[in-house]
N, C-alpha and C positions, 0 to 999 in steps of 0.2 A: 455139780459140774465136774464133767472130767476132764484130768489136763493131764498131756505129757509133763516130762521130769522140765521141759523147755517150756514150759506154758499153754503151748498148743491147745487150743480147745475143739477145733475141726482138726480131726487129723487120719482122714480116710487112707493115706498110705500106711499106718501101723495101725489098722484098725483090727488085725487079725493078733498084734504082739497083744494088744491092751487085753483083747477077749482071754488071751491065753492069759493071761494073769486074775481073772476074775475067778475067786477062788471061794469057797464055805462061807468063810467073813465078810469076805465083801457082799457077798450078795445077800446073808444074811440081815447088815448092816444096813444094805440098801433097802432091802423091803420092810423092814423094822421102819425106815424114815418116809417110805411112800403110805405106809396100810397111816400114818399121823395125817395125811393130807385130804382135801376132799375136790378139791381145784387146783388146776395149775394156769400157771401162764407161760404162753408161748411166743416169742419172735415170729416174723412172717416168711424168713426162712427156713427156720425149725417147723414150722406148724407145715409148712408147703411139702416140705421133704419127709413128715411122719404124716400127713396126711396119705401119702403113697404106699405105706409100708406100714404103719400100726393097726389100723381096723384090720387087716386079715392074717396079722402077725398071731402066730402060738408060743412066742418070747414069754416067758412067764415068769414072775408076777408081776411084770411090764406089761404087757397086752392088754390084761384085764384091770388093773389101774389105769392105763392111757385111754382107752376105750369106755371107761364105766363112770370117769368124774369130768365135770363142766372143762371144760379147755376154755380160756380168756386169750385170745390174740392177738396184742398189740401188732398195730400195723399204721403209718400213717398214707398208702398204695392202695390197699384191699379194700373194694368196698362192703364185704359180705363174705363169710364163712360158715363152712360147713362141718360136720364130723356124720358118717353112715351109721355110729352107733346112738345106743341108749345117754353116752356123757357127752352131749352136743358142745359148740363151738359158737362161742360168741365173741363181736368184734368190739374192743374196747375201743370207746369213741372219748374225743377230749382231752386233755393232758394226763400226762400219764402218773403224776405225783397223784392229782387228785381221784384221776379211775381207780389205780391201785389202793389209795387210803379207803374210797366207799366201798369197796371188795371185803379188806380187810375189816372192814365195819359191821361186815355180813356174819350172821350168825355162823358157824362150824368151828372146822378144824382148820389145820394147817393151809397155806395155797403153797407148792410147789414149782420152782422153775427149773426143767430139763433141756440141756443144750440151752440156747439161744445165746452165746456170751454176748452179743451187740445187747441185749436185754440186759443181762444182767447189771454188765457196766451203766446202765442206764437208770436202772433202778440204785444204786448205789450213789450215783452223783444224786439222784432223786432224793436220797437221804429217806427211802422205803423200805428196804431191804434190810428183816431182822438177822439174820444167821448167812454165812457164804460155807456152804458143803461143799469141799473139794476133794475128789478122789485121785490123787497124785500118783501115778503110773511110772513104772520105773522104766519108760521108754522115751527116747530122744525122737521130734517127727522131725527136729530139724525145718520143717517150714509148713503156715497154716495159720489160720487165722487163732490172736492169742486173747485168752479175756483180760487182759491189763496192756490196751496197745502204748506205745510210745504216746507221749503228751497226755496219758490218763493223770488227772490230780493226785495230788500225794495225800494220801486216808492214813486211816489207822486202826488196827483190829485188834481182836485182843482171840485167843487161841479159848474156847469155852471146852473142846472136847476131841478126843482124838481116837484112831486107831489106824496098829498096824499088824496089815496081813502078813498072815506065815510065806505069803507070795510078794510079798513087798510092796504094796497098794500101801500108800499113807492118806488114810481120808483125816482129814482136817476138818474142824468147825468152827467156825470166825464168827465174833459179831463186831460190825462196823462200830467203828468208834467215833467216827468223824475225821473229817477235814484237817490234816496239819496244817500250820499257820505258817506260810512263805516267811519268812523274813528278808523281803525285799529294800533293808538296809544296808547291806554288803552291798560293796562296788569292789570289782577287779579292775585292776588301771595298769 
């Protein structure tokens, strides 16, 4: 996931700052963590908006990973999707704790999730989601949809693994820890 320094995770107005910072590491980083995947899963706004723009993308070593492994589509709108290459698109039907656990059930590697934060947060209240990649950009968007909106539950993660660019990209690796426990015995009077 990438997010501005503000959270931001859609953040099409500094989409030119973020690129300019995308440097050796990062991208080396990045393709190191996709060539581990064999599937990913998409939102049905991610999937809609890279449906337009990856099959004939020469973005590399994005194009030929988005193009070349099974895309999963959570959607509960869509009733059928497509992908024009060889790593077709399928619509996960049924709740999405238990679609994603018989995925992960499946034999391979990694599944992968890019963009989607309405996904992500999803899979996380899901208590599905092994690891949370964040590549931390040293840009403010200032406004855009954020992957932890207001009213997200209070988690807890623990930091497994890090790096920072000579360009100041802090990718982070989180693994969810669970749920903090309210202490809904306090009273303010």
């Amino acid at each position: 996931m990438i997010l501005t320094l503000d959270g931001v995770a859609k953040f099409e107005a500094v989409r030119a700052a973020i690129m300019d910072h995308i440097d050796d590491q990062v991208q080396g980083d990045s393709a190191s963590k996709i060539a581990e995947e064999d599937a990913m899963l998409l939102g049905r706004k991610t999937y809609e908006e890279w449906l337009q723009f990856w099959p004939n993308s020469k973005i590399e070593p994005f194009a030929s990973h988005i193009n070349g492994v099974p895309k999963y589509v959570v959607s509960r709108t869509l009733k059928s999707v497509t992908w024009p290459t060889k790593g077709h698109a399928h619509l996960l039907s049924g709740g999405l704790r238990d679609s994603v656990l018989a995925l992960k059930n499946q034999p391979g590697g990694n599944i992968g999730v890019h963009g989607s934060p309405t996904l992500v947060g999803s899979l996380i209240r899901a208590n599905v989601l092994d690891l949370l990649r964040l590549a931390v950009f040293p840009v403010v968007a200032g406004r855009g949809a954020r992957l932890f909106e207001d009213g997200f539950p209070s988690e807890r993660f623990q930091l497994v693994d890090s790096l920072t660019s000579k360009s100041g990209v802090a990718v982070l690796t989180y693994k969810p820890l669970g749920r903090l426990e309210q202490d809904d015995s306090k009273t303010v009077s």
